[in-house]
C-alpha positions as CSV (number, residue, x, y, z in Angstrom):
1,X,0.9,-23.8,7.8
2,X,3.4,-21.5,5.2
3,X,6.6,-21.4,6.7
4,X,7.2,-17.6,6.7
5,X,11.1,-18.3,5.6
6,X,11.6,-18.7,2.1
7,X,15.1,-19.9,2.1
8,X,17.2,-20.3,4.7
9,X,20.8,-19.6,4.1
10,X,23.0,-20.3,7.3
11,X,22.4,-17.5,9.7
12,X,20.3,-16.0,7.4
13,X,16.8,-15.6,6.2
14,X,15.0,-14.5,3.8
15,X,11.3,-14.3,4.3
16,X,8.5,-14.6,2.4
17,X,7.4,-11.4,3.4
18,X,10.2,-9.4,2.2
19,X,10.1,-11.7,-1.3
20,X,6.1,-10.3,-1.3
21,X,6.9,-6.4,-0.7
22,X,10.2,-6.5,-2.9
23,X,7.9,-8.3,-5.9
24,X,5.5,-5.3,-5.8
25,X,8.5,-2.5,-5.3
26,X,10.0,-4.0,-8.5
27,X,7.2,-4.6,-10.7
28,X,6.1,-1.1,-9.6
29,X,9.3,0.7,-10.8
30,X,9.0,-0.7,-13.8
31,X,5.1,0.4,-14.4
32,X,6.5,3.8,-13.5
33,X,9.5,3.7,-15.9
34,X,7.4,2.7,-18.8
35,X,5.0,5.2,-18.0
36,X,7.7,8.0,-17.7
37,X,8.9,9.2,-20.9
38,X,4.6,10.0,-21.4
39,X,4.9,12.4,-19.1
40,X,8.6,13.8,-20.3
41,X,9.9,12.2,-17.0
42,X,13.3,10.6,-17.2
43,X,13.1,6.5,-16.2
44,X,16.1,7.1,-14.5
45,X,14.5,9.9,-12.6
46,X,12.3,6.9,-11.0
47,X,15.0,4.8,-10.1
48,X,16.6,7.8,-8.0
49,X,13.6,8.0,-6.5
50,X,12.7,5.1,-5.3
51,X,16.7,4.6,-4.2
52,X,16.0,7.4,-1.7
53,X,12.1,6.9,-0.9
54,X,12.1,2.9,-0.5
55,X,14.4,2.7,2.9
56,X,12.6,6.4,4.3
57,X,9.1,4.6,3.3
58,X,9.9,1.9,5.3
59,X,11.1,3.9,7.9
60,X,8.2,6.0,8.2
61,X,5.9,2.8,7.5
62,X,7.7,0.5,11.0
63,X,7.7,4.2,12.5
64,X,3.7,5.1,12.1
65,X,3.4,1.3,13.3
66,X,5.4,1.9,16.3
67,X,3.9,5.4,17.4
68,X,0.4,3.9,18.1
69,X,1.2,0.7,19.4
70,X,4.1,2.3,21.8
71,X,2.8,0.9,25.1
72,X,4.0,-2.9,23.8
73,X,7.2,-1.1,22.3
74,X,8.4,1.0,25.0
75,X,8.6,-2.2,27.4
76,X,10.0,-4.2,24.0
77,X,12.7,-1.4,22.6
78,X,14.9,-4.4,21.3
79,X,11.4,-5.5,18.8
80,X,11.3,-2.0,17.1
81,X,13.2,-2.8,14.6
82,X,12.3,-6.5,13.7
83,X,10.4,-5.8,10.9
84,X,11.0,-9.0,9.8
85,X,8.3,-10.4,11.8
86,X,6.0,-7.8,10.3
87,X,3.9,-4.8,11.8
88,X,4.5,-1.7,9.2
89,X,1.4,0.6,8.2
90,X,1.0,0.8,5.1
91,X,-0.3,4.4,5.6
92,X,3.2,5.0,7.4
93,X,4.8,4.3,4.5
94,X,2.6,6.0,2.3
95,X,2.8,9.2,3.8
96,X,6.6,9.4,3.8
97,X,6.5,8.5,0.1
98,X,4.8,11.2,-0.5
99,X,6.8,13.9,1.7
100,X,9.8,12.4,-0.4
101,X,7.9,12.6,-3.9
102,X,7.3,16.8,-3.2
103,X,10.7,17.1,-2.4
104,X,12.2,15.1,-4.9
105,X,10.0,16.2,-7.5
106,X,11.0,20.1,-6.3
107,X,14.9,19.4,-6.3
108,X,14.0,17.7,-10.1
109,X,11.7,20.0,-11.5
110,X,8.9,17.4,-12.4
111,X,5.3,18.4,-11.7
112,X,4.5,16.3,-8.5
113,X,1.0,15.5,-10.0
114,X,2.7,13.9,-12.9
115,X,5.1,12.4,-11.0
116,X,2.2,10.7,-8.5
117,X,0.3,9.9,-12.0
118,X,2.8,7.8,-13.2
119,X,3.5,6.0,-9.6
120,X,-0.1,5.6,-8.8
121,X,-0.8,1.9,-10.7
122,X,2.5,0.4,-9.1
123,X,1.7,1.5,-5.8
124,X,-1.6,-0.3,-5.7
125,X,-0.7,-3.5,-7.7
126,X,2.8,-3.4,-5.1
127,X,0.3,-3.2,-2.1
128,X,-1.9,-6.3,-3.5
129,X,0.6,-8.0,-3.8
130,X,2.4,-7.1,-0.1
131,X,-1.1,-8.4,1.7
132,X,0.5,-11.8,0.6
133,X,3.1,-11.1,2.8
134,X,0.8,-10.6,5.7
135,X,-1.4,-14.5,4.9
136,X,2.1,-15.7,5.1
137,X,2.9,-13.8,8.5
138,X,-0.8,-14.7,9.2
139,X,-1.6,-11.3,10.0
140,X,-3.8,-8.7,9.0
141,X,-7.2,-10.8,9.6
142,X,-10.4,-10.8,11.2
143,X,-12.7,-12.2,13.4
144,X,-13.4,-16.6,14.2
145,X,-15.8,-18.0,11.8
146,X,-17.1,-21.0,11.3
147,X,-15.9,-22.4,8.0
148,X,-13.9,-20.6,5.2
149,X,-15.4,-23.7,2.6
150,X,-15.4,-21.1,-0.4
151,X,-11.7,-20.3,-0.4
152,X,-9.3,-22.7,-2.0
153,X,-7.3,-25.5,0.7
154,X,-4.0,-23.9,1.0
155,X,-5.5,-20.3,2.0
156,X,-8.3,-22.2,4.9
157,X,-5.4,-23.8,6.7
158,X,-3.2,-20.7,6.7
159,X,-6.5,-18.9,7.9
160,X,-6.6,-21.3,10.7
161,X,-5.2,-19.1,13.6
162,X,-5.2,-20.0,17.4
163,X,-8.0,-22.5,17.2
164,X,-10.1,-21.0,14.3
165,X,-10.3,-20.2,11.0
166,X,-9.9,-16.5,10.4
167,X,-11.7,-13.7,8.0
168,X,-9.3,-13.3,5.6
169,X,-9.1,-9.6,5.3
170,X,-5.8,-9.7,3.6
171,X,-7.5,-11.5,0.6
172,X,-10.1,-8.7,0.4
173,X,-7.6,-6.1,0.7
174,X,-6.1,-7.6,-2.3
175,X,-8.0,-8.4,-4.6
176,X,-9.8,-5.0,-3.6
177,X,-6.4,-3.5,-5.0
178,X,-6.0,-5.6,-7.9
179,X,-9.2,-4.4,-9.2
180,X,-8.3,-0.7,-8.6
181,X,-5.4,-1.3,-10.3
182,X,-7.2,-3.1,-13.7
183,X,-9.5,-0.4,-13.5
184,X,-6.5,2.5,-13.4
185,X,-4.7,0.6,-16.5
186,X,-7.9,0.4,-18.2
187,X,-8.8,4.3,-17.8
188,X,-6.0,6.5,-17.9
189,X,-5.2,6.3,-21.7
190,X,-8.9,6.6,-22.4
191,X,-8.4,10.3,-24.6
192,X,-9.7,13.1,-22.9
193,X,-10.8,10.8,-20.4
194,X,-8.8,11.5,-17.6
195,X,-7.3,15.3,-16.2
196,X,-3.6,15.2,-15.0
197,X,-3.6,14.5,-11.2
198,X,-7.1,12.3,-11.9
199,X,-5.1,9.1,-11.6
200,X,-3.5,9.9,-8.5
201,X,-7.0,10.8,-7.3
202,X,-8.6,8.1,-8.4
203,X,-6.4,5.9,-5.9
204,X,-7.1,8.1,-3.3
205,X,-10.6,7.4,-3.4
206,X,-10.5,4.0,-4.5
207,X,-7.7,2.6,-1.4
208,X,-9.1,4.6,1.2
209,X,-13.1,3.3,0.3
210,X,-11.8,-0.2,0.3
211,X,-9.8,0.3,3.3
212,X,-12.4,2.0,5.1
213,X,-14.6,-1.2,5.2
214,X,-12.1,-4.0,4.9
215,X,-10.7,-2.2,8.5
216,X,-13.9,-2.3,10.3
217,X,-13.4,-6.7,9.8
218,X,-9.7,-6.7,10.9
219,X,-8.8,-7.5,14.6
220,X,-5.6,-5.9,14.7
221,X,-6.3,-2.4,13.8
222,X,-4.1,0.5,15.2
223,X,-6.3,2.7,17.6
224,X,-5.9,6.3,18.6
225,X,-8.4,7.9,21.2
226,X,-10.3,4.7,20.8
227,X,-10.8,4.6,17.4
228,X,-9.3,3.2,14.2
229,X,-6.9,5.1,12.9
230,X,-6.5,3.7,9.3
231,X,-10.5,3.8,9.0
232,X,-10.1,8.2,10.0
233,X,-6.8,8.3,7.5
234,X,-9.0,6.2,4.6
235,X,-11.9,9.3,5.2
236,X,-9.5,11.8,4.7
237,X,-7.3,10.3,1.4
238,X,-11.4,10.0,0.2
239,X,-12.3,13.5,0.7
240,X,-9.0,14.9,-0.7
241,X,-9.2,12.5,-3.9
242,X,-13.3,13.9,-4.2
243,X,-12.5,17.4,-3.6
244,X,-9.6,17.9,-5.7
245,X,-11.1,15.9,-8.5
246,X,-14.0,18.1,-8.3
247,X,-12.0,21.4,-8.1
248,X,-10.1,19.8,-10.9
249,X,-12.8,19.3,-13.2
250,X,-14.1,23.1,-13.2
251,X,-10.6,24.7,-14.5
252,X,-10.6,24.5,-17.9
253,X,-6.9,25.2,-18.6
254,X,-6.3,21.6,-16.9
255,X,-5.0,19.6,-19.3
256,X,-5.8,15.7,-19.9
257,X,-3.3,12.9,-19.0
């Protein structure tokens, strides 16, 4: 087994997990910054951003988390805010980003479908590579199975939770992301490919898909009115991402990325 603590400096820890999620903040700034000046963005308008949207993302992310899993909270209101041992939604998060994104982009007078554009490929790569975070935590899996012989050694033992070896739905999650994101890098400076806001879209449709089926495996799903609420969430980022890339599509005066 991983020990979840990285390094362990007196009192202090630092854990893998927040090594995983503050890799994929990073290398997503710096996808965005690159991508910036394309769209006649400032680079340092990114960095403002994510100065404000990071700590209110998380926020929102532990909050979400909280919300539908408050009959263990309310009798554990010293836990709420030990993120540490993980337990944010990454559709918490998400959404708050976003809320921060159209007011940010309003206060700065960038076009908030520019603005998402140019965020979209970190976001995904960032959350492929936060589900490392979670094999670490050993959370975020599915049901027993018998054997996990096709994955390599040091991912079957972490897999090997409370007497059996565990779908590894983080690892599908992943790599499900990673591909989006080759895919995204590969497309949107295809010319006359792609319409401004198409990017954006394109993740829409492409997380909430993969999420959709990788949370019918998982055994810790949140639930709301007994069913899962990130598989009603994925259906609805999927029909926005369709519709508005179909609506989109139809107006002529729409210009390219």
């Amino acid at each position: 087994m991983i020990n979840p603590i990285a390094v362990q400096l007196g009192p202090f820890a630092i854990r893998w997990y927040a090594i995983c999620i503050v890799s994929g903040l990073i290398l997503a700034v710096y996808l965005a910054m690159k991508e910036a000046p394309r769209k006649k963005i400032d680079p340092d308008s990114v960095i403002d951003f994510i100065l404000i949207a990071f700590p209110l993302a998380i926020i929102g992310a532990r909050a979400y988390y909280v919300a539908f899993e408050w009959s263990y909270y309310a009798k554990h209101l010293d836990e709420i805010i030990a993120i540490w041992n993980g337990g944010i939604a990454i559709y918490g998060g998400l959404i708050t980003g976003a809320i921060v994104l159209l007011v940010f982009s309003y206060n700065h007078l960038i076009k908030p479908l520019d603005f998402l554009d140019i965020a979209a490929p970190g976001v995904i790569i960032a959350q492929a590579m936060g589900r490392w975070g979670n094999f670490i935590n050993q959370e975020a899996y599915g049901k027993a199975v018998k054997s996990l012989n096709y994955l390599p050694d040091f991912i079957r033992k972490q897999m090997y939770i409370d007497g059996a070896y565990r779908v590894p739905t983080f690892l599908y999650e992943s790599s499900w992301n990673l591909l989006g994101f080759i895919l995204i890098m590969s497309l949107r400076h295809r010319k006359n490919f792609l319409k401004q806001g198409e990017v954006i879209f394109f993740y829409l449709i492409w997380y909430g898909c993969g999420r959709f089926v990788i949370e019918d495996m998982r055994t810790d799903s949140l639930y709301f009115m007994g069913l899962r609420v990130s598989q009603w969430v994925s259906v609805v980022l999927v029909i926005v991402g369709l519709v508005m890339t179909i609506y989109r599509r139809r107006q002529k005066e729409i210009p390219y990325y």
